[in-house]
N, C-alpha and C positions, 0 to 999 in steps of 0.2 A: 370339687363340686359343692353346689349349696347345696345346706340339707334343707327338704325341703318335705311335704306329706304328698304322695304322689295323686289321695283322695280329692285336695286342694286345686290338683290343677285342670282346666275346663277347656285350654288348647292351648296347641304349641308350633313352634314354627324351627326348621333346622335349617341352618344355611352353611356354604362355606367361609372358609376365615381363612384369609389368606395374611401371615403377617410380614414383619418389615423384614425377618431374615428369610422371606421367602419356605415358610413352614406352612403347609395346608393344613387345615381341620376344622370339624364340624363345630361349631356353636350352635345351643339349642337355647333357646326363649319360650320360656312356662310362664304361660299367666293364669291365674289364680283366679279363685271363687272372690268377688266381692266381699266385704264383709263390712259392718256396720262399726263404729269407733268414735272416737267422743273426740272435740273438737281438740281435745290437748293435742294429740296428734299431728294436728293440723291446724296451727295457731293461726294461719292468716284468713282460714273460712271462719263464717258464724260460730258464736256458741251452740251447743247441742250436736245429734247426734249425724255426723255425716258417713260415710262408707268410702273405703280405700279397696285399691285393687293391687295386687304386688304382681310382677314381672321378675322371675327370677332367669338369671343370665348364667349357662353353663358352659362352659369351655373356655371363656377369657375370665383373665385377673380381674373384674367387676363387681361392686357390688348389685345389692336387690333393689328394684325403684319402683316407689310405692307411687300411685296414683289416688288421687284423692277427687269424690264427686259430690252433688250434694244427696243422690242417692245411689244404688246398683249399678241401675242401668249409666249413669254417668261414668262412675267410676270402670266400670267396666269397656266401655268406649274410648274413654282416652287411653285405657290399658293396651287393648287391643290397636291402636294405630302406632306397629313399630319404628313405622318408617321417623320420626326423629330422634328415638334412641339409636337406630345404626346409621342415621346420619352424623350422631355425633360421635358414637364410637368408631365412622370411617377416617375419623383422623388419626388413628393408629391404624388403623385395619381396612383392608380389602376386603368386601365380601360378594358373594356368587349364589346363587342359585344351588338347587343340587346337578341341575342339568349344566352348572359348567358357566352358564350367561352370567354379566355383569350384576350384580341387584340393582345398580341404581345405573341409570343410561348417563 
């Protein structure tokens, strides 16, 4: 699991995982309070100070993915749309719902 502060994180989403040897289990997706970070960070925005939002991924071999906006509310919106991180982590994995349905049609 990543460590992670559980004060940090402001919603979460759990799905199932189904992998290639046919192993079920939960993955959880924590995103994270915005927070404000200097452009080193983030060398392809502006200089000065922009804000990231982290997505931490628990259940699979993944690392953490940091979103970058030029403020809060930015960075926290592209956090929050997970649908292309399990888009591209459905090239190893299956995922479902908790009710069993496909996530993606």
């Amino acid at each position: 699991m990543n460590k992670f502060n559980p004060q940090d994180v402001i919603a979460h989403r759990t799905v199932l995982c189904l992998d290639a040897g046919g192993r079920k289990f939960d993955v959880r997706f924590y995103i994270c309070k915005p927070r404000p970070t200097t452009s080193l960070e983030a060398p392809k925005l502006a200089d000065g100070v922009v804000h990231t939002c982290e997505v931490i991924v628990d259940g699979i071999d993944e690392p953490n993915v940091k979103y970058f906006g030029v403020d809060g509310v930015h960075a926290l919106n592209l956090a929050s749309d997970l649908e292309p991180l399990l888009k591209r982590l459905s090239e190893r994995f299956s995922f479902f719902w908790l009710s069993g349905e496909p996530y993606f049609d």
